[in-house]
Phi, psi and omega in degrees: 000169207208105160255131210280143171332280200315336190258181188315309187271338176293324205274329168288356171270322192297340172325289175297358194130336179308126158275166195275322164282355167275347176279347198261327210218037176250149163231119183277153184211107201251132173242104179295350153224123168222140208276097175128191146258339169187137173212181199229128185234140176293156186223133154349157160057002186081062161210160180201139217263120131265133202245110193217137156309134180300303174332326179287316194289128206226074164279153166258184205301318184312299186093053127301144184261163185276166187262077197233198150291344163270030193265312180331313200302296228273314168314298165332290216258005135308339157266332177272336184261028185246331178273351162272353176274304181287314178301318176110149179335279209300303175284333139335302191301300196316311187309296179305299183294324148287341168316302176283342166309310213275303187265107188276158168075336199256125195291155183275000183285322171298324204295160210308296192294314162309285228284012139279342156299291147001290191283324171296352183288292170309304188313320145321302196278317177294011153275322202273328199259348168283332195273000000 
């Protein structure tokens, strides 16, 4: 599934931060058992996968997602297929993959390519739990 800039869930992910290309050029793929909650796999060419567990994605009777807290997981991996749109396949991969070689010892919430994800994350759940 593909959510368009323009609809109900483009507009509450762009809210957070989302780009509209990346949103343009993402394919969500919801799985009912997966090791994790969610993960974003690169693809060729400027296109990229999100793989996300159902349980997670917190839709309404429409089948619009809700303006909750579970909107964070799909912001996180909506900044990573947005840092895979711009770098492009090869440098994407390299980066994450030197990222954890290099940095031992350093929580992966730091390393350069995740703390922007992260904070886009955090920024999600602190809108949804102060109000």
């Amino acid at each position: 599934m593909k959510y368009r800039p323009d609809s109900v869930s483009g507009v509450r992910l762009r809210q957070y931060g989302v780009s509209s290309s990346a949103l343009n050029k993402t394919t969500i793929v919801v799985f009912r058992y997966l090791f994790g909650k969610a993960i974003t796999l690169p693809l060729p060419f400027g296109r990229c996968a999100i793989i996300v567990r159902k349980s997670i994605l917190d839709r309404e009777l429409d089948g619009e997602l809700a303006d909750s807290a579970a909107l964070a997981i799909l912001v996180h991996q909506y900044c990573h297929a947005y840092q895979c749109i711009e770098w492009g396949f090869l440098m994407y991969v390299w980066r994450h993959l030197h990222s954890r070689v290099r940095a031992r010892g350093v929580p992966r919430q730091e390393h350069q390519v995740e703390r922007e994800c992260y904070r886009s994350e955090q920024a999600v759940l602190d809108a949804h739990t102060l109000s």
